[in-house]
N, CA, C and O atoms as a GROMACS GRO file, in nm:
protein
  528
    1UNK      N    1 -23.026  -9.131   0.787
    1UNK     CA    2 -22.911  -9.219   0.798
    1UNK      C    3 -22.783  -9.135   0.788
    1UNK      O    4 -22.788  -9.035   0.717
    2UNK      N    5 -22.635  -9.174   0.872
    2UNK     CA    6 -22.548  -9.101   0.849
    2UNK      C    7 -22.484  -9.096   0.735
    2UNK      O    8 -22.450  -9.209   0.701
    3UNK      N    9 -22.450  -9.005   0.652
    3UNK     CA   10 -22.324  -9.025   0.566
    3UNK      C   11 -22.204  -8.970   0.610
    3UNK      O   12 -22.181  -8.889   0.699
    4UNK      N   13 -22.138  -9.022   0.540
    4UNK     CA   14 -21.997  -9.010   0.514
    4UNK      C   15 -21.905  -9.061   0.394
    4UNK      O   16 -21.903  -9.154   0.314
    5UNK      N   17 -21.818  -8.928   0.431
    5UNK     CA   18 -21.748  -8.920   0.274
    5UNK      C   19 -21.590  -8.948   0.287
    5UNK      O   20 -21.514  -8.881   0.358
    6UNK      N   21 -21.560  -9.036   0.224
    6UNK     CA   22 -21.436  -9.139   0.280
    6UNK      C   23 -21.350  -9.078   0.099
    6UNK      O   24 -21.401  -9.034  -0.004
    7UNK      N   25 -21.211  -9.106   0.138
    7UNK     CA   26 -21.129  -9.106  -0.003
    7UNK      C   27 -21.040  -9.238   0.054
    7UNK      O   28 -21.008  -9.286   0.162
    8UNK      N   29 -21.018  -9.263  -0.087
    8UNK     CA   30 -20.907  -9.416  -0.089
    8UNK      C   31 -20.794  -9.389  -0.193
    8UNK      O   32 -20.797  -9.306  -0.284
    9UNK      N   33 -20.668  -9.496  -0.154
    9UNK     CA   34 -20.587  -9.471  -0.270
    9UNK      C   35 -20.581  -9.591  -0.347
    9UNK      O   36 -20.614  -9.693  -0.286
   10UNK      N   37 -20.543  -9.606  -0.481
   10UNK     CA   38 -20.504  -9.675  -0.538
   10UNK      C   39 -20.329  -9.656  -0.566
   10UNK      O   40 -20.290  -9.568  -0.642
   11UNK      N   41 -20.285  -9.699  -0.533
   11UNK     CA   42 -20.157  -9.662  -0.464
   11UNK      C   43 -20.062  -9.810  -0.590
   11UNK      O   44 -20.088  -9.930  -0.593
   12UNK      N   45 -19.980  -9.752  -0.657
   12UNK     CA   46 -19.938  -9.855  -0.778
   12UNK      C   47 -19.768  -9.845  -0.790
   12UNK      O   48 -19.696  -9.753  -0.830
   13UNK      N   49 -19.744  -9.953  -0.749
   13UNK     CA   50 -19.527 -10.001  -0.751
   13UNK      C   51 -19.518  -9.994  -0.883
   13UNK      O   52 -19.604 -10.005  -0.970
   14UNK      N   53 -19.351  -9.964  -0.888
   14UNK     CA   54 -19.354 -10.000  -1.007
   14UNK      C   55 -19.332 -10.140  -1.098
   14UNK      O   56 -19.270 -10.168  -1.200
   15UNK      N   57 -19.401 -10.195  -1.023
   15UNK     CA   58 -19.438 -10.348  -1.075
   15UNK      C   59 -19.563 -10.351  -1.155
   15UNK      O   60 -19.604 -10.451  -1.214
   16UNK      N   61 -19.628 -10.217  -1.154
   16UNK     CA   62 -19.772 -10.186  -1.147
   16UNK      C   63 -19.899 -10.321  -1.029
   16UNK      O   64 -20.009 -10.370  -1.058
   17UNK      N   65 -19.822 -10.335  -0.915
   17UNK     CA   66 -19.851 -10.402  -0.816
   17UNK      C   67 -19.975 -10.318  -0.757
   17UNK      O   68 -19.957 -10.204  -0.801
   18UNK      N   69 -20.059 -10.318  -0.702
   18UNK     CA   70 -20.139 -10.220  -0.584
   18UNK      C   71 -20.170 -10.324  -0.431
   18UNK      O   72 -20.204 -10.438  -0.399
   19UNK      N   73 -20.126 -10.169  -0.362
   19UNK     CA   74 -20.133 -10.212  -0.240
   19UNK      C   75 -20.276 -10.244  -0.171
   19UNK      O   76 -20.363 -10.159  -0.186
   20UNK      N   77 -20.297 -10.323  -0.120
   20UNK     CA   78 -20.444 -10.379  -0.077
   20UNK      C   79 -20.420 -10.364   0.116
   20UNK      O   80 -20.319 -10.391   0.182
   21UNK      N   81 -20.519 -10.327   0.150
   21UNK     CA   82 -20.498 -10.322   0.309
   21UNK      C   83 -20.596 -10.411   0.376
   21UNK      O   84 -20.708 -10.386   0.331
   22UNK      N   85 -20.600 -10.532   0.488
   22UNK     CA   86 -20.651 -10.571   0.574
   22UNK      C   87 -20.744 -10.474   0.689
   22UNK      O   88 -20.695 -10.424   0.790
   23UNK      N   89 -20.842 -10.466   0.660
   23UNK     CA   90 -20.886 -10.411   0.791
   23UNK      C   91 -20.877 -10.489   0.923
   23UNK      O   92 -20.914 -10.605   0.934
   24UNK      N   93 -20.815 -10.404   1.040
   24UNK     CA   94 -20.799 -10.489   1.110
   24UNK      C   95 -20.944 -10.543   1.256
   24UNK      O   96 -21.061 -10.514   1.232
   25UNK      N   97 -20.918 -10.600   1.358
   25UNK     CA   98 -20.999 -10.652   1.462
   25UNK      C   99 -21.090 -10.490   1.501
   25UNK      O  100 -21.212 -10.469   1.500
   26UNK      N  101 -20.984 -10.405   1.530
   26UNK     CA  102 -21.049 -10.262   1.609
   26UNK      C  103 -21.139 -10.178   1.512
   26UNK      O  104 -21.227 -10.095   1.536
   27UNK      N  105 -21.093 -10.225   1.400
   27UNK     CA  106 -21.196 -10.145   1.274
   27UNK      C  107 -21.372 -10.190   1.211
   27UNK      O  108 -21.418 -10.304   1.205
   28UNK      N  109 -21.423 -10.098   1.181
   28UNK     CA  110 -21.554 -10.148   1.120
   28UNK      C  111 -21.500 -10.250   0.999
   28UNK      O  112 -21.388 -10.241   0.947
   29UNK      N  113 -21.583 -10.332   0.971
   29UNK     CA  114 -21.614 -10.486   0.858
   29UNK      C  115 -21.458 -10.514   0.887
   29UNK      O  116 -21.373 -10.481   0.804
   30UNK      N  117 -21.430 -10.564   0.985
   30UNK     CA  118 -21.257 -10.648   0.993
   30UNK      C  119 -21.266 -10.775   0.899
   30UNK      O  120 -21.368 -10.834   0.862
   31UNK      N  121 -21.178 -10.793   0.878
   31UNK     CA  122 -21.112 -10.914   0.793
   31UNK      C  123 -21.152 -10.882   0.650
   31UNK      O  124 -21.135 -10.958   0.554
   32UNK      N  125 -21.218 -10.740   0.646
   32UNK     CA  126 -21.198 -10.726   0.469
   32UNK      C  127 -21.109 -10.652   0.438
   32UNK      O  128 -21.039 -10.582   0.510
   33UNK      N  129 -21.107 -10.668   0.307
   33UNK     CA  130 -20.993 -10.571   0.229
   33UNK      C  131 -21.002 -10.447   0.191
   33UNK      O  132 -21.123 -10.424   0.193
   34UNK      N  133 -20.942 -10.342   0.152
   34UNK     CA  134 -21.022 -10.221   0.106
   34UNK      C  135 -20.867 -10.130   0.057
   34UNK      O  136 -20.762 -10.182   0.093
   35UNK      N  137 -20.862 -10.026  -0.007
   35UNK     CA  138 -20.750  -9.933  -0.089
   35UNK      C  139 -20.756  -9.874   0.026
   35UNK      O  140 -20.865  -9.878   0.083
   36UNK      N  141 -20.656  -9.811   0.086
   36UNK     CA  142 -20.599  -9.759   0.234
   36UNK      C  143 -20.616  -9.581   0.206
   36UNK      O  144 -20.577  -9.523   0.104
   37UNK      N  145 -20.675  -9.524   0.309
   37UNK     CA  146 -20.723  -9.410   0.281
   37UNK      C  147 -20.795  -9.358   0.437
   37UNK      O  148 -20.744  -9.366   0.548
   38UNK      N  149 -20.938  -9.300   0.396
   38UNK     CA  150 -21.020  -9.249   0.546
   38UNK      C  151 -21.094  -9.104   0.510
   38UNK      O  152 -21.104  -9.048   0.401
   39UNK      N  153 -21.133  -9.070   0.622
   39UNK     CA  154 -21.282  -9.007   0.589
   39UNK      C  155 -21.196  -8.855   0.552
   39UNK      O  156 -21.080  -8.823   0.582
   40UNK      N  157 -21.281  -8.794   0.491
   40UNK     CA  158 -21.283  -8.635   0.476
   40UNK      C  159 -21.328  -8.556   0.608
   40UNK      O  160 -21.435  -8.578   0.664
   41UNK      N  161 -21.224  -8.456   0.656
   41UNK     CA  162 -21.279  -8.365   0.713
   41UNK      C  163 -21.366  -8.311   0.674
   41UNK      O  164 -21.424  -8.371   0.583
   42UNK      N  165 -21.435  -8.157   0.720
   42UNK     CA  166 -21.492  -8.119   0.709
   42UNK      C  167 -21.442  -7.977   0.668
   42UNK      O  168 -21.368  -7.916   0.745
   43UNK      N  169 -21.488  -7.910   0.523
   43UNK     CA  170 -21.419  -7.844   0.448
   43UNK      C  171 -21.285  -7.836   0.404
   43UNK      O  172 -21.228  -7.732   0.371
   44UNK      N  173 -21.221  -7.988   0.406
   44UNK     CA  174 -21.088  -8.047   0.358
   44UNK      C  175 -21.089  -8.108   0.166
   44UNK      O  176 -21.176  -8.176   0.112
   45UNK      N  177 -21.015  -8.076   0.131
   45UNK     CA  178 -21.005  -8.104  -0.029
   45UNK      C  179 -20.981  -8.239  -0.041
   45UNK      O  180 -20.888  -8.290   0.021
   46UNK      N  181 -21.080  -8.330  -0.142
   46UNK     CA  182 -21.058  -8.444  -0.126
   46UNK      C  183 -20.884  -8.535  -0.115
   46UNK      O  184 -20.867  -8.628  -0.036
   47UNK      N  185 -20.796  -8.494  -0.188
   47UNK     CA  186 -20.695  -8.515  -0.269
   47UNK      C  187 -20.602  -8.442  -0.154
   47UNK      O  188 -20.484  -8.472  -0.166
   48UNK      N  189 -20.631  -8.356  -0.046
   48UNK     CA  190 -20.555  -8.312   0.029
   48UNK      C  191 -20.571  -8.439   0.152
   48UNK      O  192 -20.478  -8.502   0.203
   49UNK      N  193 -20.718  -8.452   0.182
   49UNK     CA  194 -20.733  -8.559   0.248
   49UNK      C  195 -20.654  -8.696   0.261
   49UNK      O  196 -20.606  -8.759   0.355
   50UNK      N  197 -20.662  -8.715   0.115
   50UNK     CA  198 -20.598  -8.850   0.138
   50UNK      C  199 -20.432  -8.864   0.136
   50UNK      O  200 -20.366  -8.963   0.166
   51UNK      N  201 -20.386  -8.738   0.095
   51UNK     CA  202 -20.253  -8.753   0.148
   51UNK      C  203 -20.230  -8.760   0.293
   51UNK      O  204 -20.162  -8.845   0.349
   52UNK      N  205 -20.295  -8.658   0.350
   52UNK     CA  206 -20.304  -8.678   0.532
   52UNK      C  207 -20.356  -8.841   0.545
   52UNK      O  208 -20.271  -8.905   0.606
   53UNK      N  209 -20.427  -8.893   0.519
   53UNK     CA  210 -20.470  -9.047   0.564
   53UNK      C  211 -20.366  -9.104   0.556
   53UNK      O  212 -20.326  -9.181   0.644
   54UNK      N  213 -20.278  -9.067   0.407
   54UNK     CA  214 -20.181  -9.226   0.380
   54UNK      C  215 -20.072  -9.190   0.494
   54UNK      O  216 -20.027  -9.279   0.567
   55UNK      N  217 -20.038  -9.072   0.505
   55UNK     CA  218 -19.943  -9.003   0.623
   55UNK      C  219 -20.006  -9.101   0.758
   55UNK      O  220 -19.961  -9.198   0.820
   56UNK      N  221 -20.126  -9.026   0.766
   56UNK     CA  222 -20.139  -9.122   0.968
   56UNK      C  223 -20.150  -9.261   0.920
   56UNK      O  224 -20.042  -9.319   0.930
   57UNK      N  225 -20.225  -9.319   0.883
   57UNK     CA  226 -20.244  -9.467   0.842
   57UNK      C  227 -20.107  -9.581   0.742
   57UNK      O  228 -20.120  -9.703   0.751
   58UNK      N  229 -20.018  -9.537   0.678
   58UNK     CA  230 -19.925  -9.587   0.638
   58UNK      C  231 -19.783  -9.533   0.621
   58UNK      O  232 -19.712  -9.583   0.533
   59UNK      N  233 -19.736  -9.434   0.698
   59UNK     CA  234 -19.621  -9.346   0.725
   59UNK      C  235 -19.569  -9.320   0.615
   59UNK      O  236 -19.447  -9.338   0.606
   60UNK      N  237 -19.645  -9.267   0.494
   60UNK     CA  238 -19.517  -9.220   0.384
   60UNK      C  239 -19.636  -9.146   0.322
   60UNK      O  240 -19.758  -9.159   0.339
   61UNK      N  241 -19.563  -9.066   0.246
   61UNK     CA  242 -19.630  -8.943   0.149
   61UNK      C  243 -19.630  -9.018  -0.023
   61UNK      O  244 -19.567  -9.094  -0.096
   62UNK      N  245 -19.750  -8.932  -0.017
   62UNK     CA  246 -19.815  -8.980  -0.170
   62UNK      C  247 -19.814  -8.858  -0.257
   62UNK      O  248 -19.777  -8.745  -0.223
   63UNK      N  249 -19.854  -8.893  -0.362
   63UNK     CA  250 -19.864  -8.798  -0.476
   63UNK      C  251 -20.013  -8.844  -0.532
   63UNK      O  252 -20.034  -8.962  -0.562
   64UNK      N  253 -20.090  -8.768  -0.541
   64UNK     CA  254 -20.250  -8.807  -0.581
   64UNK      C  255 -20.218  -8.773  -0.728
   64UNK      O  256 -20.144  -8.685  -0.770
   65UNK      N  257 -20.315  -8.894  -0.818
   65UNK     CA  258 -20.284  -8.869  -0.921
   65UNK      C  259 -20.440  -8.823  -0.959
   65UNK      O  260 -20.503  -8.728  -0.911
   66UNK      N  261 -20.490  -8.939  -1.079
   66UNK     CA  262 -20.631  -8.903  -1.132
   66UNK      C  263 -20.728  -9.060  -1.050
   66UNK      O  264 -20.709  -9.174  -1.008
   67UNK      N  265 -20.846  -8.944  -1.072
   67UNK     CA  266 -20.989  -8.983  -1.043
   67UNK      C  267 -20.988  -9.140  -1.086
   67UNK      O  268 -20.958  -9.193  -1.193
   68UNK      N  269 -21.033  -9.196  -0.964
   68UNK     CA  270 -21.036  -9.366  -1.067
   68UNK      C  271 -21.261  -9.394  -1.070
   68UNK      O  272 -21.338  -9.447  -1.150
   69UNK      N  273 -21.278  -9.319  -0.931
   69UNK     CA  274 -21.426  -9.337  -0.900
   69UNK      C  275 -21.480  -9.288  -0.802
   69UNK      O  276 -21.415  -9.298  -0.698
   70UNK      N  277 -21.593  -9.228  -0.794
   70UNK     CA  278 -21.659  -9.218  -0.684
   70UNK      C  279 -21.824  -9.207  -0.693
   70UNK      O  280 -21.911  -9.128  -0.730
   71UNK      N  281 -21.809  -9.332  -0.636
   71UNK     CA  282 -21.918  -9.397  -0.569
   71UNK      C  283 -21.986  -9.430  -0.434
   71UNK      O  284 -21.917  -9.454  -0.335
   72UNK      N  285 -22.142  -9.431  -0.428
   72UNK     CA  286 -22.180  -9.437  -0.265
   72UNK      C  287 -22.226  -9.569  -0.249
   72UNK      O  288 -22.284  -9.620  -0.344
   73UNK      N  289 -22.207  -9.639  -0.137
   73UNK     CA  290 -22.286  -9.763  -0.092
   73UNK      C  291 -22.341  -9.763   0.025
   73UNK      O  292 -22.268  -9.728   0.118
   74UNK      N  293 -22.440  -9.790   0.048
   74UNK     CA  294 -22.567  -9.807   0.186
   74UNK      C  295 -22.494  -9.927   0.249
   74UNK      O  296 -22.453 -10.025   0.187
   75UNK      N  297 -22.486  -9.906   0.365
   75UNK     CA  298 -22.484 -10.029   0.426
   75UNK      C  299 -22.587 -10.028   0.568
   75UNK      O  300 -22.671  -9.939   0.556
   76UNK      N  301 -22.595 -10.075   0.645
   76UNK     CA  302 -22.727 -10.094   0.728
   76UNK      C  303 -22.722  -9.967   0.807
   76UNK      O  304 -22.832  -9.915   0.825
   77UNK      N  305 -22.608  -9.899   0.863
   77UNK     CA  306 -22.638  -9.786   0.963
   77UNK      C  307 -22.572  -9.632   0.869
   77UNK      O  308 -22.609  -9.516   0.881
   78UNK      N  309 -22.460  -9.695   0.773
   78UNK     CA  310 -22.431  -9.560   0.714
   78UNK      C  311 -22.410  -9.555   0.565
   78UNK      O  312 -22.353  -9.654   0.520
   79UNK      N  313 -22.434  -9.489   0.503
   79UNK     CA  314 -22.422  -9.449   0.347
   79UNK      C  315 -22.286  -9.380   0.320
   79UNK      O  316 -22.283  -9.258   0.337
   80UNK      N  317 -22.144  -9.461   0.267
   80UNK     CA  318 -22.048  -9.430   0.283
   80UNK      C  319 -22.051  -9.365   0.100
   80UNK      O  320 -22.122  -9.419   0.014
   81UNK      N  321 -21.988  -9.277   0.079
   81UNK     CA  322 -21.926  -9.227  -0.017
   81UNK      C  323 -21.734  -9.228  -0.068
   81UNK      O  324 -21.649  -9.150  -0.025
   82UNK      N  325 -21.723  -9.293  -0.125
   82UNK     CA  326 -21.614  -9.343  -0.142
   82UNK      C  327 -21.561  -9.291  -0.315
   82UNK      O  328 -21.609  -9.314  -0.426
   83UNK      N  329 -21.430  -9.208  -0.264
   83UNK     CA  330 -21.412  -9.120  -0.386
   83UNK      C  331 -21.262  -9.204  -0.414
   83UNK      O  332 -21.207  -9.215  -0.305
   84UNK      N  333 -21.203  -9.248  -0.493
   84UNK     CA  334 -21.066  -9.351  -0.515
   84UNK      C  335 -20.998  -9.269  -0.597
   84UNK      O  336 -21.073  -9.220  -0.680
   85UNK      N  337 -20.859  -9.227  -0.612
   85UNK     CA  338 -20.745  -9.207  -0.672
   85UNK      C  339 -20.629  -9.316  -0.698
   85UNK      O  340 -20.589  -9.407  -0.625
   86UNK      N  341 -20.592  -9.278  -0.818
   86UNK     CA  342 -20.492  -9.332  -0.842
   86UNK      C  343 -20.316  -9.273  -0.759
   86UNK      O  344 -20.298  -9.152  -0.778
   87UNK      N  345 -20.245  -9.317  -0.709
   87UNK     CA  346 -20.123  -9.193  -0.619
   87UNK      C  347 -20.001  -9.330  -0.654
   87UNK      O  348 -19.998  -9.443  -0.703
   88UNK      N  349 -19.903  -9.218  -0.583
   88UNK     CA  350 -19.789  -9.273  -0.627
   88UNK      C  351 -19.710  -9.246  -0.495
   88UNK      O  352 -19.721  -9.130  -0.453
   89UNK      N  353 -19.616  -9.348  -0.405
   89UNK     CA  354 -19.523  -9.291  -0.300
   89UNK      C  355 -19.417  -9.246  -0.340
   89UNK      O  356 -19.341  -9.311  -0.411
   90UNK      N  357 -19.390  -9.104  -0.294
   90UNK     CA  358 -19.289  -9.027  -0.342
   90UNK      C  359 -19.206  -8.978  -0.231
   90UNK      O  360 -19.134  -8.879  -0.241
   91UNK      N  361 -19.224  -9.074  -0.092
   91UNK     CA  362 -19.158  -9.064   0.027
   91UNK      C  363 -19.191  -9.171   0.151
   91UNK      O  364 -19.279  -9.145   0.233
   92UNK      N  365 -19.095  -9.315   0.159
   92UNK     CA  366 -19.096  -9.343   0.252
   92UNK      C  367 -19.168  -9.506   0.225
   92UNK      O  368 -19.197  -9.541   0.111
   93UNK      N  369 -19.187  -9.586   0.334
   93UNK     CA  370 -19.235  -9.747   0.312
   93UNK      C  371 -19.378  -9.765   0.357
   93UNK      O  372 -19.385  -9.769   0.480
   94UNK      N  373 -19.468  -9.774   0.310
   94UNK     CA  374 -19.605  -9.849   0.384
   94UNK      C  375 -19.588  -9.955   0.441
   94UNK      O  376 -19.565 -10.069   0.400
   95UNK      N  377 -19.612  -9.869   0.636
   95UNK     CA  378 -19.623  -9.959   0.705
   95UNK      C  379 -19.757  -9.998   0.795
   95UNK      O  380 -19.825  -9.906   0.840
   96UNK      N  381 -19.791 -10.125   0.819
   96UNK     CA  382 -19.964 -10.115   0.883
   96UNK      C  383 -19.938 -10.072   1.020
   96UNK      O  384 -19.862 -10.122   1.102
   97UNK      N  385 -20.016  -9.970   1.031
   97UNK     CA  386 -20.017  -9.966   1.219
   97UNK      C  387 -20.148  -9.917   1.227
   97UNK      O  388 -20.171  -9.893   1.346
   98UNK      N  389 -20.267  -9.885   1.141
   98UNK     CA  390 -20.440  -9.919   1.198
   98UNK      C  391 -20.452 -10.041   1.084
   98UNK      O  392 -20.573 -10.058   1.097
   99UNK      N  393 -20.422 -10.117   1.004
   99UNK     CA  394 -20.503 -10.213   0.913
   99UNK      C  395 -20.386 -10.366   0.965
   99UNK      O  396 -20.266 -10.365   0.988
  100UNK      N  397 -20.450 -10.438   0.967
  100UNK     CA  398 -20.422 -10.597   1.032
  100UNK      C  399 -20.273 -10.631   0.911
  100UNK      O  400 -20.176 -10.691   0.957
  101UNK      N  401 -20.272 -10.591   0.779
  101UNK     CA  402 -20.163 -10.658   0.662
  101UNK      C  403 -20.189 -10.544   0.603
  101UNK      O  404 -20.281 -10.464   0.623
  102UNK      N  405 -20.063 -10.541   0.498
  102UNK     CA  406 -20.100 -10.514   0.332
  102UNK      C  407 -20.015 -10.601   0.262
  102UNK      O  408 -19.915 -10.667   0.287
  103UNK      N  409 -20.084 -10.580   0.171
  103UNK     CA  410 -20.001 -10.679   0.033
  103UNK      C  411 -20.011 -10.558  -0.087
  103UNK      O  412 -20.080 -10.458  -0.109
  104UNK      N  413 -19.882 -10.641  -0.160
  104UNK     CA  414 -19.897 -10.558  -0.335
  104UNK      C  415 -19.933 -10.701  -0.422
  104UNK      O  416 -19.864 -10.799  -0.450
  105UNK      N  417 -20.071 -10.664  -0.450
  105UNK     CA  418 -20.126 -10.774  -0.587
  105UNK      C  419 -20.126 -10.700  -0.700
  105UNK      O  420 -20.144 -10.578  -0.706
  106UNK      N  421 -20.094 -10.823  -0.845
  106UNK     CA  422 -20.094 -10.765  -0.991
  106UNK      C  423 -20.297 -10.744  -0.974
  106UNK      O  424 -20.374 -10.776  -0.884
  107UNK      N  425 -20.317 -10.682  -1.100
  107UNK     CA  426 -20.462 -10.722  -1.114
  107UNK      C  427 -20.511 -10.820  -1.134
  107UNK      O  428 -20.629 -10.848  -1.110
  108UNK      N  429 -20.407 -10.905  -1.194
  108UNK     CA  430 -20.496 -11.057  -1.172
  108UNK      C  431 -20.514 -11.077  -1.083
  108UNK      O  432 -20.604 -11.161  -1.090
  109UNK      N  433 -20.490 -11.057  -0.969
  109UNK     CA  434 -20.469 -11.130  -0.817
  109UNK      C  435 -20.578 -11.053  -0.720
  109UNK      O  436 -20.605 -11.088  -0.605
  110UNK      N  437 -20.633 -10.949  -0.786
  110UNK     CA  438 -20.709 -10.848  -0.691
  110UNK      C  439 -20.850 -10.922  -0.650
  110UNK      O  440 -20.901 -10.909  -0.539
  111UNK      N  441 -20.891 -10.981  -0.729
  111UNK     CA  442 -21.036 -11.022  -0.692
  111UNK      C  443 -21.014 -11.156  -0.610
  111UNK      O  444 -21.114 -11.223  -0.583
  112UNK      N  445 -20.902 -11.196  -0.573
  112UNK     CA  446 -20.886 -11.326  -0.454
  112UNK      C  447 -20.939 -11.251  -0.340
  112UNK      O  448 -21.002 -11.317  -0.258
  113UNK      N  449 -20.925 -11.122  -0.320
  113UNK     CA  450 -20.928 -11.088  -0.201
  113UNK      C  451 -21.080 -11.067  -0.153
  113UNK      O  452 -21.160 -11.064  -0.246
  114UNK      N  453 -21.139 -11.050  -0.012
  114UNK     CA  454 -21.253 -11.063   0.011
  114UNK      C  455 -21.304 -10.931   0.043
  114UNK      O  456 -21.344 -10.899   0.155
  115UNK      N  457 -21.301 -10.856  -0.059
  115UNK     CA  458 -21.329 -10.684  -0.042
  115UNK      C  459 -21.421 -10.610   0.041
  115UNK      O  460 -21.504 -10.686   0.089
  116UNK      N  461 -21.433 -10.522   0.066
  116UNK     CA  462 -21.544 -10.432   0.139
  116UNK      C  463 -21.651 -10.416   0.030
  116UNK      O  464 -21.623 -10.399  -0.089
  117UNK      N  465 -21.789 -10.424   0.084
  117UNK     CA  466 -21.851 -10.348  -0.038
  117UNK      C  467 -21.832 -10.228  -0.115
  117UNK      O  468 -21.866 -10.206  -0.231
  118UNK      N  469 -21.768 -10.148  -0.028
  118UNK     CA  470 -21.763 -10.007  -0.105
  118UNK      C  471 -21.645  -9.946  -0.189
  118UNK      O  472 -21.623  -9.840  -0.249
  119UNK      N  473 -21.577 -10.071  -0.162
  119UNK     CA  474 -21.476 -10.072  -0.235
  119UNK      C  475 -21.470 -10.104  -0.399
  119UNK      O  476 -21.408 -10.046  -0.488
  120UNK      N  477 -21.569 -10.231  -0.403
  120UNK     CA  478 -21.597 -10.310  -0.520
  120UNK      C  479 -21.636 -10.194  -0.628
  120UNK      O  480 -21.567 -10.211  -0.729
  121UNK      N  481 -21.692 -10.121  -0.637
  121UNK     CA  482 -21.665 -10.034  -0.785
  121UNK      C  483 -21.544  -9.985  -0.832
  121UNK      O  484 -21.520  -9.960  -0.950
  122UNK      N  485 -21.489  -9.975  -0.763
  122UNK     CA  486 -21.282  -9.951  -0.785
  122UNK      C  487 -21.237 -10.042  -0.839
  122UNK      O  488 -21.183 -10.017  -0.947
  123UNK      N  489 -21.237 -10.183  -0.791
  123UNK     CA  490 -21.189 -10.292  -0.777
  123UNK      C  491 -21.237 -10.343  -0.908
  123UNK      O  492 -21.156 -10.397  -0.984
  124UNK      N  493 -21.390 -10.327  -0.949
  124UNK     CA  494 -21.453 -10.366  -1.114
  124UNK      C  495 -21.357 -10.276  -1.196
  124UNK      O  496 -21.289 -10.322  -1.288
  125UNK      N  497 -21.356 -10.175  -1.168
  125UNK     CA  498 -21.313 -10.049  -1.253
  125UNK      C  499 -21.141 -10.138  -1.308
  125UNK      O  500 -21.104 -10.177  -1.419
  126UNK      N  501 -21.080 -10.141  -1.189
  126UNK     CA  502 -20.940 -10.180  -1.204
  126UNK      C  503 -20.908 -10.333  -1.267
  126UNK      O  504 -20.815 -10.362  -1.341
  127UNK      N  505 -21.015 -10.423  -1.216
  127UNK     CA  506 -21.002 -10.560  -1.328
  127UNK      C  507 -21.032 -10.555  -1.453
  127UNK      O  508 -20.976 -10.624  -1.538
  128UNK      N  509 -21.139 -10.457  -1.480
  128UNK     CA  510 -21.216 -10.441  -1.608
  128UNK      C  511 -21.189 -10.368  -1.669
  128UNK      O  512 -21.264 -10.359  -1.766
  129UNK      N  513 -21.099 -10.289  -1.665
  129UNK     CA  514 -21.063 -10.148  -1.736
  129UNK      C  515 -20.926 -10.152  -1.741
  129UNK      O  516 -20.860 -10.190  -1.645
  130UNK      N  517 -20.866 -10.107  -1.872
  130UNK     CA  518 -20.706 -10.123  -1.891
  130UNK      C  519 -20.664 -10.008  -1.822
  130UNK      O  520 -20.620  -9.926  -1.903
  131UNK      N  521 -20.657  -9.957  -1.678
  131UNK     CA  522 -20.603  -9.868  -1.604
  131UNK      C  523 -20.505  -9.866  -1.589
  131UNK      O  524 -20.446  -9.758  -1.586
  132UNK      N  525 -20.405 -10.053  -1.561
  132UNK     CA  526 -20.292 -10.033  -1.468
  132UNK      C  527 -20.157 -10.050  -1.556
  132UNK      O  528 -20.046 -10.039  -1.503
   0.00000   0.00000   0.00000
């Protein structure tokens, strides 16, 4: 089966809000939600990675902070590995131009949303754990 090794951000206003992204129609599992991010090159540093993602995928620069999780989930054709940071924008507005929306939810508000599977260990981590 293929894998792949994906990084995400947990990306936090200072509302301590986090940004949640829509996957959109052109993307794999559309209409779920998931922390805005994308796959690892190949011999690319995780944490370098996902600053390049939030760059192509939401036009502004981040600051990677600490480790929130990383975890793998099977799904029928690929075994995604999904490594999550906590980051901070330290240049510029998140705007969608590959994900359908984003929103900034408190943590109460995070589990309305209808998540990706591989997301959901982040998402436990962040309701259940005094992180934010």
């Amino acid at each position: 089966m293929k894998k792949v090794d994906v990084v995400g951000a947990i990306i936090v206003n200072e509302k301590k809000e986090v940004l949640c992204a829509l996957r959109s129609q052109n993307m794999s599992l559309p209409g779920l939600w998931e922390f805005p991010g994308g796959k690892i090159e190949e011999g690319e540093d995780p944490k370098d990675s996902l600053v390049r993602e939030i760059k192509e995928e939401l036009d502004c620069e981040i600051e990677v902070g600490d480790l929130v999780v990383d975890a793998t989930h099977e799904y029928p054709t690929v075994v995604v590995r999904l490594i999550t940071y906590f980051a901070t924008i330290v240049h510029g507005e998140p705007k969608a131009s590959e994900h359908e929306k984003l929103t900034w939810l408190s943590k109460s508000e995070l589990s309305s949303l209808n998540w990706a599977p591989a997301d959901l260990p982040t998402l436990d981590r962040l309701v259940n754990e005094d992180l934010l």
